[in-house]
MIMI-333125 format. One record per residue: residue in one letter; residue number from 1; x, z, y of N, C-alpha, C in turn. Coordinates in Angstrom, 3 decimals, m for minus. Layout:
residues N
RODO  type  seq      n.xx      n.zz      n.yy     ca.xx     ca.zz     ca.yy      c.xx      c.zz      c.yy
RODO     A  NUM         X         Z         Y         X         Z         Y         X         Z         Y
...
end
This chain:
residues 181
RODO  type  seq      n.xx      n.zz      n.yy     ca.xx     ca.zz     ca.yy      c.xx      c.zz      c.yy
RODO     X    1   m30.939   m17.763   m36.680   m30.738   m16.346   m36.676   m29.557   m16.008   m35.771
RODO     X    2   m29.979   m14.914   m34.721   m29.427   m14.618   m34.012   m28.062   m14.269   m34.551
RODO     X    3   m26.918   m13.484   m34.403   m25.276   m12.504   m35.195   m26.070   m11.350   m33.757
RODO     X    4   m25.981   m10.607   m34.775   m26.052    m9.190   m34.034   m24.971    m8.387   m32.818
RODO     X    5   m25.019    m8.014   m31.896   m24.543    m7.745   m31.381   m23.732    m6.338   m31.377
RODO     X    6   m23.043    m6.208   m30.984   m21.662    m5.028   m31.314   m22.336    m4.126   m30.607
RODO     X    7   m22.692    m2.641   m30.856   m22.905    m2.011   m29.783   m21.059    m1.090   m29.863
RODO     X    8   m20.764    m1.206   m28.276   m19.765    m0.250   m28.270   m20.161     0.879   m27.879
RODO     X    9   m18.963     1.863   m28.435   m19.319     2.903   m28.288   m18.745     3.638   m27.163
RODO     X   10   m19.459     4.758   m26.585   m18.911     4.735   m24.840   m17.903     5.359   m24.773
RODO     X   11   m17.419     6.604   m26.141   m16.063     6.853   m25.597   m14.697     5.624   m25.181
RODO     X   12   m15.148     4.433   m26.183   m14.354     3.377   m25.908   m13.920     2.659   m24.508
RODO     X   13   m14.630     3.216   m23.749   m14.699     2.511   m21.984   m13.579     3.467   m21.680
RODO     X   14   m13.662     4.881   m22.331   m12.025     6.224   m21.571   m10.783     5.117   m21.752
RODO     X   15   m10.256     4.067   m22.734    m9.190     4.188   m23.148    m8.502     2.989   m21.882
RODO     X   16    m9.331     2.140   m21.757    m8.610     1.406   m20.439    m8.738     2.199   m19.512
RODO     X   17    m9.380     3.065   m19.092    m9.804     3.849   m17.967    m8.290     5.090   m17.760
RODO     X   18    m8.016     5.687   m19.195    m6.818     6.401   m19.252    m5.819     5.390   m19.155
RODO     X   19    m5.533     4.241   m19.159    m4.455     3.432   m18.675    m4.390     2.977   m17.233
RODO     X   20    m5.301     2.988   m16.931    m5.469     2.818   m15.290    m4.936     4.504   m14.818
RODO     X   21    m5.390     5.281   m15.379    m5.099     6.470   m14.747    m3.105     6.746   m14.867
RODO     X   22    m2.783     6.315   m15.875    m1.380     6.579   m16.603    m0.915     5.874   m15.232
RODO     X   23    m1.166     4.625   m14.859    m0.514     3.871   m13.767    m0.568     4.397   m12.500
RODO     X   24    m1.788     4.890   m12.144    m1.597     5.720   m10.677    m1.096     6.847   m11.143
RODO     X   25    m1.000     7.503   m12.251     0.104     8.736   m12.227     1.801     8.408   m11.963
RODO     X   26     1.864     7.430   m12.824     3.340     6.782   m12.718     3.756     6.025   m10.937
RODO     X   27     2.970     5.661   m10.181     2.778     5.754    m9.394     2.859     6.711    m8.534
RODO     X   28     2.453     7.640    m8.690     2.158     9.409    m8.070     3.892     9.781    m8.671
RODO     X   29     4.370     9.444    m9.323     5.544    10.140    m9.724     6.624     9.425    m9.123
RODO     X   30     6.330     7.910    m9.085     7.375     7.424    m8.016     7.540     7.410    m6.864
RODO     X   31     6.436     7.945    m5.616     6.502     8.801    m4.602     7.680    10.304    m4.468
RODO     X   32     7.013    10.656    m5.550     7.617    12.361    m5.820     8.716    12.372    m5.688
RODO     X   33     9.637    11.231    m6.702    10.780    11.387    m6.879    11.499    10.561    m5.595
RODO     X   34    10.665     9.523    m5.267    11.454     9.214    m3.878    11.913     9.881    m2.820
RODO     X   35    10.799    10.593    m2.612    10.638    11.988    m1.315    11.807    12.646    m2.369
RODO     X   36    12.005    12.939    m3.184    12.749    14.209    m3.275    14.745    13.396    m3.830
RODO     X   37    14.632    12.002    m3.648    15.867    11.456    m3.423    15.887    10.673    m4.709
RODO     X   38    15.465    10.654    m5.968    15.708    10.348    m7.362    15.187     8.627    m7.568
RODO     X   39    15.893     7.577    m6.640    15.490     6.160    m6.335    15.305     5.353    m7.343
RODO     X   40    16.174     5.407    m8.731    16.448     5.064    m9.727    14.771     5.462   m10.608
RODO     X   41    14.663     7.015   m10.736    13.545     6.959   m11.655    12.125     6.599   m10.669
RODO     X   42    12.161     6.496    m9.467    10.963     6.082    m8.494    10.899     4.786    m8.982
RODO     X   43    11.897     3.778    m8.860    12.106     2.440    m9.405    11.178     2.430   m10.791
RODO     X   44    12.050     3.225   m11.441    11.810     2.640   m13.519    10.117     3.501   m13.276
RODO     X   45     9.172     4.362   m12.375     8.292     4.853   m12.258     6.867     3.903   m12.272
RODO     X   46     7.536     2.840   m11.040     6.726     1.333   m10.872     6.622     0.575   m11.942
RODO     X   47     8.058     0.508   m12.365     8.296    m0.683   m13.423     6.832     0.051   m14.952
RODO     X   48     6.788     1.001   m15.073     6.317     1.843   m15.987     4.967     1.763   m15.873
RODO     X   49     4.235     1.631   m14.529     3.285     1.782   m13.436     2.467     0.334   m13.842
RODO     X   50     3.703    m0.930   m13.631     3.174    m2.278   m14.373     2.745    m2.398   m15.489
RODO     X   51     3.747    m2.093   m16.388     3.343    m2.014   m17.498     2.104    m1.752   m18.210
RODO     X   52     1.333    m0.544   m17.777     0.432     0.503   m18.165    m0.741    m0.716   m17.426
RODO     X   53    m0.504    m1.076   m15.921    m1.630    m1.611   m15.892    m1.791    m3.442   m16.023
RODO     X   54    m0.782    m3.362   m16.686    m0.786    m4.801   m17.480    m1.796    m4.924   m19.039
RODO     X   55    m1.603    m3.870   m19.751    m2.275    m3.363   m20.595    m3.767    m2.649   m20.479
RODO     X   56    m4.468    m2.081   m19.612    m5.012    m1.916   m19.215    m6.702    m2.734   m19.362
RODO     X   57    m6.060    m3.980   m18.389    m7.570    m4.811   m18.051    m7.122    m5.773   m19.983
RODO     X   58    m6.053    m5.670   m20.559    m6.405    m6.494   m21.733    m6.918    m5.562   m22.920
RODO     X   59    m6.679    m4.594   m22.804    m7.277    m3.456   m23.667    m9.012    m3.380   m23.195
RODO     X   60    m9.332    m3.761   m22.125   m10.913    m3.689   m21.718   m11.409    m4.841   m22.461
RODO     X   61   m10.424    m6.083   m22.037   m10.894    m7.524   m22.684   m11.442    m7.147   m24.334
RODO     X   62   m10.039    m6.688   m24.837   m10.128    m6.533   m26.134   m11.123    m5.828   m26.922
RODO     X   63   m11.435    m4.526   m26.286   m12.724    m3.753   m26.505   m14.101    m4.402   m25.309
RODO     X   64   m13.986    m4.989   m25.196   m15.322    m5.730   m24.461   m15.842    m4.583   m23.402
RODO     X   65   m14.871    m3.828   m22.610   m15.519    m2.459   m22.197   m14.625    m2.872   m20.416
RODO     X   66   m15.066    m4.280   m20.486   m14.892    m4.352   m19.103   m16.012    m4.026   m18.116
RODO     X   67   m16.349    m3.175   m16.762   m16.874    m3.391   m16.392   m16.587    m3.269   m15.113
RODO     X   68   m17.736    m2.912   m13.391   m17.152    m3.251   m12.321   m16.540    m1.965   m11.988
RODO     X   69   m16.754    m0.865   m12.715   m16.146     0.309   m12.264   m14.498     0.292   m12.090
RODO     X   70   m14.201    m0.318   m13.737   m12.756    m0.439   m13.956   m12.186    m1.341   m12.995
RODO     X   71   m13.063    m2.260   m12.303   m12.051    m3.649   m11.783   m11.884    m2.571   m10.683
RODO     X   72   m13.036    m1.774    m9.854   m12.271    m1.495    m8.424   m11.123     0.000    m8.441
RODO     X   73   m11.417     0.729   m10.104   m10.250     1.995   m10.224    m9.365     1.286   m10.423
RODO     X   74    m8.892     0.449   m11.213    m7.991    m0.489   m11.245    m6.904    m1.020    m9.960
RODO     X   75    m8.254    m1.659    m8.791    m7.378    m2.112    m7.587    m6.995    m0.721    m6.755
RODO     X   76    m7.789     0.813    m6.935    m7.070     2.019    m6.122    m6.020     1.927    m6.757
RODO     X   77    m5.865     2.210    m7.957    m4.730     2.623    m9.057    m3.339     1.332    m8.311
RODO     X   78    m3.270     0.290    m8.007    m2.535    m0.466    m7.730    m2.206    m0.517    m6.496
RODO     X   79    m3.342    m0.093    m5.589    m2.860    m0.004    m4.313    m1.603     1.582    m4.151
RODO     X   80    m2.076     1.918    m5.052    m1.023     3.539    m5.128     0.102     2.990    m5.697
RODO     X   81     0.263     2.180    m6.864     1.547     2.333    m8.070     2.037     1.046    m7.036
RODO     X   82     1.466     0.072    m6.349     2.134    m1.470    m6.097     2.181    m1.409    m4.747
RODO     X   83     1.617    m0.635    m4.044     1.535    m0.463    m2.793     2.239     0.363    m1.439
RODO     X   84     1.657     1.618    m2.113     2.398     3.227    m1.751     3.498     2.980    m2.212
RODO     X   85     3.789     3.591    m3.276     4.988     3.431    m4.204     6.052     2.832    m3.402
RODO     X   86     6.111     1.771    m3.803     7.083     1.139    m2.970     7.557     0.908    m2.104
RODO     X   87     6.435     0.843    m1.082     6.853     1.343     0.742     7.900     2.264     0.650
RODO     X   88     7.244     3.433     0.136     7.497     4.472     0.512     9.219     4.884    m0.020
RODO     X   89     9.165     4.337    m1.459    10.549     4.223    m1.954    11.623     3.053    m1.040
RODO     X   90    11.301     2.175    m0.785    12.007     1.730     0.425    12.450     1.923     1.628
RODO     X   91    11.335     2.974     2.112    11.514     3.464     3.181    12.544     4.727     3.459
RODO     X   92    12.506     5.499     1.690    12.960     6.641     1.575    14.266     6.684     1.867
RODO     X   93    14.716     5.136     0.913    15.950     5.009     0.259    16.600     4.069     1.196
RODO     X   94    16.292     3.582     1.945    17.110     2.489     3.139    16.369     2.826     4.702
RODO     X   95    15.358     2.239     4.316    14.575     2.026     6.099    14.293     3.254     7.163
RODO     X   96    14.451     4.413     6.323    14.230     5.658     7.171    15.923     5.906     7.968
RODO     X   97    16.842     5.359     7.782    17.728     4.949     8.103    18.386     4.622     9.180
RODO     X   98    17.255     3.725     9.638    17.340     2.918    10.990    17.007     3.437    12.129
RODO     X   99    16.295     4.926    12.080    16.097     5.669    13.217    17.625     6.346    13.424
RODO     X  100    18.813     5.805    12.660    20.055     6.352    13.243    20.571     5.284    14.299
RODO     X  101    19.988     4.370    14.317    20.251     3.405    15.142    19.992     3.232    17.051
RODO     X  102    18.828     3.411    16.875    17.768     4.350    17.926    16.725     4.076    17.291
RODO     X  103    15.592     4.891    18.674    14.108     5.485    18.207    13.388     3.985    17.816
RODO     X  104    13.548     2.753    18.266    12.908     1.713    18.252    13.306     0.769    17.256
RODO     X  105    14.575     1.092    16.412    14.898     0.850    15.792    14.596     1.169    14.119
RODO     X  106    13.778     2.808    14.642    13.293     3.569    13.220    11.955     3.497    13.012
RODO     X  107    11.313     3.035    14.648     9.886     2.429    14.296    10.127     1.213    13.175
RODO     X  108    10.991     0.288    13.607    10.574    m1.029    12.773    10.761    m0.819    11.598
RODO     X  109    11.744     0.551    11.143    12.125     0.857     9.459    10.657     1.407     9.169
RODO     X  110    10.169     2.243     9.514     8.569     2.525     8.896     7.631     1.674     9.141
RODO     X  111     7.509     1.181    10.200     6.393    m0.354    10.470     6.433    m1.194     9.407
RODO     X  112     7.783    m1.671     8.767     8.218    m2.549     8.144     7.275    m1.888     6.477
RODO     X  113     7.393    m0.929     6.204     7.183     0.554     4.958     5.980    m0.088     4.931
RODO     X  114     4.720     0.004     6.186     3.153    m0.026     6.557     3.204    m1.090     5.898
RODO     X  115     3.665    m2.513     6.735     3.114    m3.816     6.517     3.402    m4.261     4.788
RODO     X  116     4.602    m3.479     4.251     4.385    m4.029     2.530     3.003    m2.952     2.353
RODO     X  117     2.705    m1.747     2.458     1.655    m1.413     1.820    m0.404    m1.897     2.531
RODO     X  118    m0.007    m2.453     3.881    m1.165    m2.478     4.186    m1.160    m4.314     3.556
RODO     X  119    m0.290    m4.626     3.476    m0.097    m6.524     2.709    m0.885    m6.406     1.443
RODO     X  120    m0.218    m5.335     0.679    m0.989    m4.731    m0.967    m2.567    m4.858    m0.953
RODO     X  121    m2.572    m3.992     0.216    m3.894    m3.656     0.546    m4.832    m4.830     0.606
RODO     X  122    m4.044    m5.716     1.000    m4.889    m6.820     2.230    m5.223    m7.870     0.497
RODO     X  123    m4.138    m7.586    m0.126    m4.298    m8.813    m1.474    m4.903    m8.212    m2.030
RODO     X  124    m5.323    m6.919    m2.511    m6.644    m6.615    m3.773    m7.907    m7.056    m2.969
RODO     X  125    m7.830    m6.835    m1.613    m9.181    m6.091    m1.093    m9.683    m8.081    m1.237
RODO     X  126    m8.552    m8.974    m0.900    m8.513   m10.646    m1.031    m9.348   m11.164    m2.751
RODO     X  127    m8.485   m10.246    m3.684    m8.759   m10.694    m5.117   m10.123   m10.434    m5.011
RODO     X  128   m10.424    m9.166    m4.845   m11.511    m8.780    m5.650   m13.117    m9.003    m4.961
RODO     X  129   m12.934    m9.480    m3.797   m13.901   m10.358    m3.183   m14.135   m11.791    m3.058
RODO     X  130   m12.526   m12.438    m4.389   m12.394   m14.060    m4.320   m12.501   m14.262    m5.809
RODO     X  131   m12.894   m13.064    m6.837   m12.515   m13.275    m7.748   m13.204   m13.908    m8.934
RODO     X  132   m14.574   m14.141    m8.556   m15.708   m14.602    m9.307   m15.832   m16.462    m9.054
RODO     X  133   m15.388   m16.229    m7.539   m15.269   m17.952    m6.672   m14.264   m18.364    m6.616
RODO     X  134   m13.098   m18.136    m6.821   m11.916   m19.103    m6.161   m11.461   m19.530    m7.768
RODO     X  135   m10.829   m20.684    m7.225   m10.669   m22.005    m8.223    m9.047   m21.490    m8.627
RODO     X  136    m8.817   m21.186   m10.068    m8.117   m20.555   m10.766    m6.645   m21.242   m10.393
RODO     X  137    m6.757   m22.922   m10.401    m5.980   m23.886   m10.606    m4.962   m24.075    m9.368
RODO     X  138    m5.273   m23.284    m8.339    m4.933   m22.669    m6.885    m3.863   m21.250    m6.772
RODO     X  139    m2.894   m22.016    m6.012    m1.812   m20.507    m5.996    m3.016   m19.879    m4.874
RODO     X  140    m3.216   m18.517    m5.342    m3.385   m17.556    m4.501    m2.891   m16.473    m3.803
RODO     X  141    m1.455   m16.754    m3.762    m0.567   m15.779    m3.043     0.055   m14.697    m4.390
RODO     X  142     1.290   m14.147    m3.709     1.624   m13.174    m4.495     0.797   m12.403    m5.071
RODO     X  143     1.085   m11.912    m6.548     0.159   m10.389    m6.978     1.150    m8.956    m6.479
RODO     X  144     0.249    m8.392    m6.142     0.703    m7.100    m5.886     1.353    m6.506    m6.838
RODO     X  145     1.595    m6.754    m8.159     2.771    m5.912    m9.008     3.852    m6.725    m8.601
RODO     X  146     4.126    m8.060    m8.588     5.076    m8.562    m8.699     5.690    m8.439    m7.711
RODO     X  147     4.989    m8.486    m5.781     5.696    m8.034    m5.044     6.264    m6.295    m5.272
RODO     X  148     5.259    m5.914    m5.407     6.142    m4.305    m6.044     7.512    m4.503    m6.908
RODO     X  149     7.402    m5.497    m7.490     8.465    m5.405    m9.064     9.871    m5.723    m8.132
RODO     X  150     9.691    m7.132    m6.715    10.970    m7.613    m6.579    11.299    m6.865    m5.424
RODO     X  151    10.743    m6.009    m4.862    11.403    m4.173    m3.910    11.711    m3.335    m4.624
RODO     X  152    11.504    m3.259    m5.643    11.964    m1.726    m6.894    13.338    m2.419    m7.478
RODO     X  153    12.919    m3.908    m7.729    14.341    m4.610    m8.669    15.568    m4.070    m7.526
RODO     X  154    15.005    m4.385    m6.295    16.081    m4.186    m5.381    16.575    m2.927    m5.209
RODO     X  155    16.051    m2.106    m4.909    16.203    m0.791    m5.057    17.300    m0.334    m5.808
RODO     X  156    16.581    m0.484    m7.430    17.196    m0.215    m8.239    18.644    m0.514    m8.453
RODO     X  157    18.443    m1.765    m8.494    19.982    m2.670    m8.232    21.093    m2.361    m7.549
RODO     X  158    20.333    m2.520    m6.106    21.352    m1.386    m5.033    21.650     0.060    m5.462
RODO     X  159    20.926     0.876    m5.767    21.102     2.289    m6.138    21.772     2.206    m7.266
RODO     X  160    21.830     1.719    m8.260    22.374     1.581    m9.790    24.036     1.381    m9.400
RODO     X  161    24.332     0.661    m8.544    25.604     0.171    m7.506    26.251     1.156    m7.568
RODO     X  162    25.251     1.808    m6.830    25.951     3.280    m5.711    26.126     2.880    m4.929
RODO     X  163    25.334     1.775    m4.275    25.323     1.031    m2.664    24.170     1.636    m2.123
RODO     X  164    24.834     2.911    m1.091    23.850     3.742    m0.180    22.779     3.116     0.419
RODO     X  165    21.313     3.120     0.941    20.518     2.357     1.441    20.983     1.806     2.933
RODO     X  166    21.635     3.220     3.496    22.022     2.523     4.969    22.479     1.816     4.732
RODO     X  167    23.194     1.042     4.324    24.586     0.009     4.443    23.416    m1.186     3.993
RODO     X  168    22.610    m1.541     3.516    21.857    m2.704     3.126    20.251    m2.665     3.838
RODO     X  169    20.357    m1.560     4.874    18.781    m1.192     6.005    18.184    m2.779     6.072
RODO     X  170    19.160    m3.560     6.912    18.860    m4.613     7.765    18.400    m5.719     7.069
RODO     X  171    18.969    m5.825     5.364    18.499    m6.641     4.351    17.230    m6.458     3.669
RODO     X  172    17.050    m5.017     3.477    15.567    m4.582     3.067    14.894    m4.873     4.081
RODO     X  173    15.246    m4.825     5.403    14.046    m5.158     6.778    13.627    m6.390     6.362
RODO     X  174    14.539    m7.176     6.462    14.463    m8.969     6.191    13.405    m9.120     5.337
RODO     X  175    13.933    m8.299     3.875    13.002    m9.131     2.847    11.983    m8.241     2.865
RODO     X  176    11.690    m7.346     3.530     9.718    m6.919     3.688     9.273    m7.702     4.489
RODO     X  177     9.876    m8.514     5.913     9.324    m9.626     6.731     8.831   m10.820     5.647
RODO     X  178     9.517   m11.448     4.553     9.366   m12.094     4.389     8.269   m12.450     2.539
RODO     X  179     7.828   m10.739     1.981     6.759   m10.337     1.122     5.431   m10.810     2.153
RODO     X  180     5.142   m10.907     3.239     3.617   m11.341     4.060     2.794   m10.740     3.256
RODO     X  181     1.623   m11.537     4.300     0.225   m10.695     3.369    m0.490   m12.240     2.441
end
């Protein structure tokens, strides 16, 4: 004799789905506040951003209400909160900076902004076409929260200081050279 099977019920698929959404909002809010100077809560915005979608795909596990919709709102939602986000707060708060230097100098502060978010880009678009085949037991490169987590730690850190971004431009350049894709 077969054990019967669970039927779930479909409002149950909203509740990871509203946690994916909570994360690209928190996301959407750490833009906001970057553009408008507030580095500290752009920072704790990401950190908040993880969280939500750490919880998320285990709340699907848990309610069995995984499916392929959530995996790819999931990787937008991250390319915004792990991706955007953080460029952009880096860029806000140090690298936009470097165009006081000269003009070729303020390209490489936003170039530098691109390559962490098009890197983001480059690792979901990597996961989620390796993710059924590649052998678990294998580093597969950074995850995109965690590179998000150690540009916000920085951020934060520095800003928490009261160590202005100009004065540390050339160190944030460094360590986005060295996040890759």
């Amino acid at each position: 004799m077969e054990p019967a099977e669970k039927k779930v019920h479909k409002g149950v698929y909203l509740l990871p789905n509203a946690l994916t959404t909570g994360a690209m909002f928190a996301g959407f809010y750490s833009i906001i506040s970057g553009i408008n100077g507030h580095f500290i809560a752009a920072a704790v915005a990401v950190v908040v951003a993880g969280v939500l979608d750490g919880l998320d795909g285990r709340v699907a596990r848990l309610t069995n209400t995984q499916s392929e919709f959530g995996v790819q709102y999931d990787s937008l939602s991250d390319l915004i909160s792990f991706g955007l986000a953080p460029a952009l707060l880096a860029f806000n708060w140090s690298l936009s900076s470097m165009s006081e230097i000269s003009p070729f100098a303020g390209k490489l502060g936003w170039l530098a902004a691109f390559l962490f978010a098009a890197c983001a880009a480059l690792r979901l678009a990597r996961f989620n076409t390796q993710a059924s085949s590649s052998d678990k037991s294998y580093f597969q490169g950074l995850a995109s929260p965690a590179a998000a987590g150690t540009l916000v730690a920085t951020v934060w850190f520095f800003a928490d200081q009261g160590i202005a971004g100009e004065t540390v431009r050339w160190l944030m350049w460094l360590k986005r050279s060295r996040w890759g894709c």
